[in-house]
C-alpha angles and dihedrals in degrees: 000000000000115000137186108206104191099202129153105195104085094212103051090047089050091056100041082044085056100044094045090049088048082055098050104257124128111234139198129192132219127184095180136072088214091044094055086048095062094029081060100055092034099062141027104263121186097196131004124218113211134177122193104222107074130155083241134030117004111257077235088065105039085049089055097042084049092050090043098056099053098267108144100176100137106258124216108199114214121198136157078209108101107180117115100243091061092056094046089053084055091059112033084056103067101281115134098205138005136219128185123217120263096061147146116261095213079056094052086047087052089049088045102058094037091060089044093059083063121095118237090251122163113261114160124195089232122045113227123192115174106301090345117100131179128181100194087199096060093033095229140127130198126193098209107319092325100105103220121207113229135175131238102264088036087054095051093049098044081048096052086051094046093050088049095042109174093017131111113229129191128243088255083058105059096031084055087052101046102019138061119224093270093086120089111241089222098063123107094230099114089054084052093053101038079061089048080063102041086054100053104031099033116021096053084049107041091238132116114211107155110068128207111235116196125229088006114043136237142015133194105206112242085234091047087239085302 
């Protein structure tokens, strides 16, 4: 493995730099938010280190440019900072795993290997489907630049199409993503919410983006109905 640890803290670098060269790994060191932005593009990384308080840029935020910007190398966010909200920014920013200072080295190195088995696929922390966007953290959807107010159960159900974008998904499945098993699958409740959607992202805008397939169910347009 190659690996880029964005650290600060010169000691701390030194010593995972040593105990990832004892185990084998080629490592590189960044001090610098804005370092780590342009080491990232320059070589091949199988896993990025980053800790989130840097002199700089906040981890958060280089997470989220490099996110941003297309880059997919799975991201492991280090902190000394253990409250929750902190972890949940990490994530919901693009990072794929969190560890909180103090840790185990042998448990960095586990981390480590088990991100680096993932493929640098693009998984973006909001969907975007033609002029549809979703960010799943905030819990809100926007048809172009016109912000639109779902609920809940609107909201799981537009998310599940817009994960699955151009393909055609059954009634179960649909029910599975936005339903618990309370429902009855014969119910027409997943007709009466596609048109929930239809009412509030296509109608206001003159556009058709969920699609009736016959004989199967539903289907979310690869161009989000442009």
């Amino acid at each position: 493995m190659r690996i880029l640890v964005v650290e600060d803290d010169v000691a701390m670098a030194a010593a995972i730099k040593r105990a990832l060269h004892a185990a084998g790994v080629v490592a590189d060191i960044a001090g610098l938010g804005d370092d780590a932005l342009w080491m990232v593009r320059a070589a091949a990384y199988d896993v990025v280190v980053l800790d989130v308080g840097l002199p700089d840029l906040d981890g958060v935020e280089v997470c989220r440019r490099l996110r941003q910007s297309g880059v997919w190398t799975p991201i492991i966010m280090v902190t000394a900072r253990d409250a929750v909200v902190d972890r949940v920014r990490g994530l919901d920013a693009g990072a794929d795993d969190y560890l909180t200072k103090p840790f185990a080295l042998g448990e960095l190195l586990a981390r480590l290997r088990a991100l680096a088995r993932r493929e640098a696929v693009e998984r973006p922390a909001c969907l975007e489907v033609g002029s549809l966007r979703l960010d799943p953290a905030a819990r809100r959807v926007w048809r172009g630049g016109a912000e639109v107010s779902l609920t809940a159960r609107e909201f799981a159900l537009l998310e599940a199409f817009m994960r699955h974008a151009g393909q055609a998904l059954t009634h179960l499945q649909l029910l599975d993503a936005a339903w618990d098993f309370g429902y009855e699958h014969r119910s027409n409740v997943v007709e009466v919410y596609v048109g929930y959607l239809r009412g509030k992202l296509d109608t206001p805008f003159g556009v058709t983006s969920i699609e009736t397939v016959r004989g199967v169910g539903y289907r979310l347009r690869e161009d989000g109905g442009a």
